[in-house]
Each structure stands twice: as C-alpha cells, then as structure tokens.
N, C-alpha and C positions, 0 to 999 in steps of 0.2 A: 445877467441876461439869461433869459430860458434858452436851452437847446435851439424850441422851436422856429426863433428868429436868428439863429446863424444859418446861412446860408448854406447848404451844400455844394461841392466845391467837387465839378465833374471833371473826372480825365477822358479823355474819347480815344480808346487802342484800333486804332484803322482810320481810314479819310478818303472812305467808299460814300457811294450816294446814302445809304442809310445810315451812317454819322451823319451825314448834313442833314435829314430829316429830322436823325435824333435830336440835333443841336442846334438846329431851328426851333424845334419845338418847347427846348430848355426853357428858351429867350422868350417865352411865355412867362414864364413864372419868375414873380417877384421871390422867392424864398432858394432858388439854384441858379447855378452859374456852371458854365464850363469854363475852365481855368486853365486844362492845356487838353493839346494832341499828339499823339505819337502814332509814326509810321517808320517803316524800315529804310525809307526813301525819303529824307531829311529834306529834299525841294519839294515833297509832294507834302510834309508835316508842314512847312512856311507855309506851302498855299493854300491851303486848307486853314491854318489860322489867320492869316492875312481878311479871306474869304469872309470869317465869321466873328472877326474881331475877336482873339483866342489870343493870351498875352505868352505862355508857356508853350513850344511847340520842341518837339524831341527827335531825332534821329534815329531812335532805336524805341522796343516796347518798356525796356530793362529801363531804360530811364524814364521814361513816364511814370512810372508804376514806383520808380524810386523818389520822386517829384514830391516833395515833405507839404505843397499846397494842396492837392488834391487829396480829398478822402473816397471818393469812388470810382468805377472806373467801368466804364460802360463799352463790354466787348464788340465790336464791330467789323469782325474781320468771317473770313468765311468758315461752316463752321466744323471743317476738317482741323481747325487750329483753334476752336472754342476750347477743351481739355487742355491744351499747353496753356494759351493766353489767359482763362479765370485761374488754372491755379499759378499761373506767376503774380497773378495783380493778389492774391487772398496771401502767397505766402512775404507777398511786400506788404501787408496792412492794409489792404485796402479792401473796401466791400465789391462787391460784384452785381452789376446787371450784364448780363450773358444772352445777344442776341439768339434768339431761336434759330434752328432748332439749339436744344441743348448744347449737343455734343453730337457726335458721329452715330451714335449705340448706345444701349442702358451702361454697359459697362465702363465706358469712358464716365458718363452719368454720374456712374455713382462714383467713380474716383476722384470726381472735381466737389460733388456733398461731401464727400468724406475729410476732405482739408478744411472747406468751410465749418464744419464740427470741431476740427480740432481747432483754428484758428479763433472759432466763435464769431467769428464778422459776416455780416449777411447776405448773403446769394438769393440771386432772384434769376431765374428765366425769362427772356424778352419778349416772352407772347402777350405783346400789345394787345391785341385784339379784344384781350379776355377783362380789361381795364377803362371800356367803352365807359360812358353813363345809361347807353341804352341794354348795357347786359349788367349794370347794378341792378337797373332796373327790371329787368328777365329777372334774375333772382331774387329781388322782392316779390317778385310777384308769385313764382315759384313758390316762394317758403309761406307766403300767405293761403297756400293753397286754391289761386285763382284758375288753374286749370285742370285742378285736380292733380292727380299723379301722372307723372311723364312717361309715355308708352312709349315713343315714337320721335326721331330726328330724320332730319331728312336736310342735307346740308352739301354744299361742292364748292371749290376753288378752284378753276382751270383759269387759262389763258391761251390764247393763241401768239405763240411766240414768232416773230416776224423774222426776214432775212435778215440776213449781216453781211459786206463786204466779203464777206472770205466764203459765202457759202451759195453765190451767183454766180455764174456763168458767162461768159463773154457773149453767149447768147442772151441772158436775161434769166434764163431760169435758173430755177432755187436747185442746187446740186447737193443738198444734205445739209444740215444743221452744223455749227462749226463746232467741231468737237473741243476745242480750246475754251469755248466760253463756260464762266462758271455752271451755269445750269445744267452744261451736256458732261459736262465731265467727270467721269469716274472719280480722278484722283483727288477731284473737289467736290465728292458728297453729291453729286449733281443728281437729275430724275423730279420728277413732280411730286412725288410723296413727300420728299424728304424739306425742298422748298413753299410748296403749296398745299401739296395735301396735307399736313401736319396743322394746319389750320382746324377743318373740319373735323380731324381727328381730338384737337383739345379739346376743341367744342365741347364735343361729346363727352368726354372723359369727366369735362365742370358741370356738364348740367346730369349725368347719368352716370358720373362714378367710373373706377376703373373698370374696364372691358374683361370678361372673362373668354369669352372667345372672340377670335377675326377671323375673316377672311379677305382675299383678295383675290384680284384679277388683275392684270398688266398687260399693255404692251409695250414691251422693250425694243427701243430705235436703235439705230447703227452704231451710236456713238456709246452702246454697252447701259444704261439706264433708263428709267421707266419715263413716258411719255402720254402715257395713259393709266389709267386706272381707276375700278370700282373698288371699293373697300366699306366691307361689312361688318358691326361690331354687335356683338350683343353684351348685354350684361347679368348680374346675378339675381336682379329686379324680374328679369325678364323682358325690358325694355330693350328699344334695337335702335341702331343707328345706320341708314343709308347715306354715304359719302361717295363721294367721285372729284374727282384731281386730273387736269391735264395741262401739258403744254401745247399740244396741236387744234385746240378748239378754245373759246371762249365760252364760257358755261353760262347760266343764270347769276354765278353767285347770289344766290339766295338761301334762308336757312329758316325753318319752321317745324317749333316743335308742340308734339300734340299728346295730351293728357285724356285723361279719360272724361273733362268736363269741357276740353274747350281746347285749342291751340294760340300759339305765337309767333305771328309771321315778323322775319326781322328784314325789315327792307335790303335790295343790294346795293352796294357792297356790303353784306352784314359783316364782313371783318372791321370794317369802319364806318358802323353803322350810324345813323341818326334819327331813324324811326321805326318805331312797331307796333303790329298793329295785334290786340288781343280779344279773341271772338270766342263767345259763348253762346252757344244755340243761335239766332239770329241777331243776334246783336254784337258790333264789334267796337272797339274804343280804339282810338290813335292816338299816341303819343310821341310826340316830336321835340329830339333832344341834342339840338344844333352843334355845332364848337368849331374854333378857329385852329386854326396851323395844320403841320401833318398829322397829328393827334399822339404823337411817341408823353405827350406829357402827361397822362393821364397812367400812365406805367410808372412814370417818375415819382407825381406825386404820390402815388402810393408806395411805393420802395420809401421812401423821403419820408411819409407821417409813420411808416412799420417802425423803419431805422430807428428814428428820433424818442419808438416807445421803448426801444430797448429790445424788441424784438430781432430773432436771427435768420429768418423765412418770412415770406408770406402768408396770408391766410387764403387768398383766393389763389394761388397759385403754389403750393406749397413745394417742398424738396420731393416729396412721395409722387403729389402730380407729376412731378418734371418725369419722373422715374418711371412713373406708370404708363406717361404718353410716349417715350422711349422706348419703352418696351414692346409697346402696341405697333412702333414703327419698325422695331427689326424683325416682328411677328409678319407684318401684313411685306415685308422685302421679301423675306427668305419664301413667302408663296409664290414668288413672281421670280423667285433665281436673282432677285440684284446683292449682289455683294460687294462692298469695294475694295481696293487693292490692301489699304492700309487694316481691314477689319483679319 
C-alpha cells in the first residue's frame, strides 16, 4: 500500500479550545485521524477525548509523545511552552505542527529548527491562515503577474477583548483587564503582537519577503504588554507594509495588496478568508472559495501531502519564514519596551 493511503495518526499536546478546533477539523479528512491527547491534568486529557471520540488519552506530555500510535503531534499549548513541548514531541520521533506563534523569540526559533535538522522529522509552524484556498489563490495570481509587482500591504488583526468576572466591579464597571488571563499576561507571552498581530505580520513576510526594516508604535496597558499597536515593515523590494493589532478595539480585519497594475482585496475575516476580489483599472473579478469546519485542516493537509513526499519543512511556510517572522516580532517588541520575564 502507498504511504499516501495510511492515514496519519495525530497526537493533540494540550486540550485548550484551539485543540478542539484543530481536531474538529481533522475529522474532515478521510486520510488523518487523531489518535490520542495528552495534558498535564489526566481528568481534563479523559474529557477532552471522551469530547471527541480520542481512544489514547495521557496524563502527562512525556507519554503522549512516547505513544508508539502516533506519528505526529500537533503543539497546542501556549506558546511560552512551544520550545520545551516541539522539542520533546521531535526528540521522541515524532513530527511536529507547532501552534503559532513559533516560540517566544527568534532564538527559542531556531533551537527547536535545529533539533528538527538533526532529527530530520518535519516541523511545521501553525499559521493557519497562510494555508487558505483563497491565499493559494493570492499567489497564483501573484506569480502570473496579474497585478503587477507588489508595492503595497495594508492589513490588521485587532479585537476588542471583553470583561471577565475578575475584572468588574460590584458596581458593574470594568476595573482593568485581568492580568491572569492568557492574553494579559507577561509570564504567558501575552500583548496583541505576539497573539494577533503576528498575523498581519506573516502576511507580509509570504507575499513581500523577509522585512528589512520595522518599526512600531504601542500602547502598553497595566497588566505590563502591548494592547495596541501600529507596526511598519518595509522591505528590500522597496515595497511596505501597513499593519495595526489591538485588543481594545475591533478593527476592519481586512487585508489588500496593491501592485503596480492593479490590487487584491481579501474579504474580512481575511485570516479565514473566502473571497477576493482582483481589480484592474475599472474592472474587478470575484472569486469565492467556500469551506466547511474551523478551517485548521487545510494546514494539515499540507503538512500530511509535504510529509508523505519525504519532505522535512514546508514550502509555503518554510524553517527560514518561521525565523524571519520571529525576528520581525522581537524587532517591532523591543520598540515598544515589551520584554518578558523569561526572555
């Protein structure tokens, strides 16, 4: 039997909501399976496969990972613990998809590439987003040269992040953001760059190439990380990128890039996009390119057809990209004063 009909056999390290999307979305596809879970909190690994019908469920990461049915192992934890969690799953045999962001830093970065080389097993980066149909289709069009050369991005990811019990007042009012929750917190990587803005950021980096300069602006809220921010990138082209990331406003999400013959608007939510629209002089064309579940499976299948060629990286998302968008994020921090404890 060919490779390409054995199934791949997912392990899920965390049993946060973005495992259940991932592993919803598995349940798409006829050719992978998830096969078990592991959390540190052995009721919460049960309920979590109970949840999703998951026959392997583990008490610890160290046994997951040591779990002889599983050939990959899809990091899901937050990602202060991304550099510990892919190189334990790479130095047990197992391949790695490593939720975004990467890691903490370039230099965590490249010490979790650098196992994956020596091990030879393939490491991928979890930025979904870049794994649409509708951004296959951006760079088709791209490389056919239908809007010319790319001068210009112009892209955001905020949100407006809501109260939380812990952060209202016996009056009703909102008394500060709770500094425990993953997003605010320091000691968890927390601030909008490094959760949302790191979107807009890859963006740029796959349609314009690594960044030769940034800049940035912030504003840093009480709880010590950024809440705001513009962030400028230019490149060696000469093409620029305008990004903006918040958690106290709901932005456009929207993303549109323009060439010197024409532009490409990608509808919002373009991180989970389904339509765009490509205008040249007075004329524009729509394209609309539907899909079912949370969408993590269009990451999968491409990890899954890379793997199966023998491949140890991606092509659209390579070891150097993860590195290069790494880099670009502790460039546009350190203008804004965020650092974290553990850096």
């Amino acid at each position: 039997m060919s490779n390409r009909y054995i199934p791949l056999r997912w392990g899920i390290l965390g049993a946060g909501s973005i495992a259940s999307r991932f592993t919803e979305s598995i349940a798409l596809l006829s050719d992978q399976n998830v096969v078990a879970v592991g959390s540190r909190d052995a009721e919460k690994a049960a309920a979590f496969g109970s949840k999703h019908s998951i026959p392997n469920r583990h008490g610890s990461y160290e046994a997951l990972c040591s779990d002889a049915e599983v050939d990959a192992i899809y990091v899901a934890t937050p990602h202060t613990f991304h550099k510990e969690h892919s190189i334990l799953a790479l130095k047990s045999g197992k391949h790695v998809l490593c939720e975004k962001p990467f890691t903490i830093n370039r230099a965590e970065a490249e010490a979790v590439v650098a196992v994956a080389q020596e091990t030879g097993l393939f490491l991928m980066e979890g930025m979904w987003s870049r794994f649409f149909p509708v951004w296959d289709k951006v760079r088709a069009l791209i490389a056919e040269g239908a809007i010319g050369k790319p001068r210009m991005l112009y892209a955001d990811f905020g949100f407006r992040c809501g109260p939380s019990p812990s952060n209202v007042g016996d009056d009703g009012k909102i008394i500060g953001l709770n500094p425990q929750a993953r997003l605010f917190n320091p000691e968890l990587g927390g601030g909008a760059i490094m959760d949302v803005g790191i979107y807009p950021v890859s963006l740029a980096q796959m349609l314009l190439g690594d960044p030769d300069q940034v800049a940035c602006l912030g504003t840093i809220g009480h709880t010590g990380v950024d809440e705001n921010a513009g962030m400028l990138l230019h490149f060696p082209s000469g093409a620029m990128a305008i990004t903006s990331t918040s958690f106290q406003v709901s932005t456009p999400q929207s993303a549109t890039l323009i060439g010197e013959h024409g532009k490409i608007e990608v509808a919002a939510p373009w991180w989970t996009p389904r339509k765009l629209t490509l205008t040249r002089g007075s004329e524009s064309e729509v394209f609309e390119l539907p899909f079912d579940g949370p969408g993590f499976q269009f990451e999968a299948m491409h990890f899954a057809e890379r793997l199966r060629a023998g491949h140890t990286q991606s092509d659209i998302l390579t070891h150097s990209d993860s590195l290069a968008v790494m880099g670009a994020l502790d460039n546009l921090r350190s203008q804004i004063g965020l650092k974290y404890p553990m850096e």
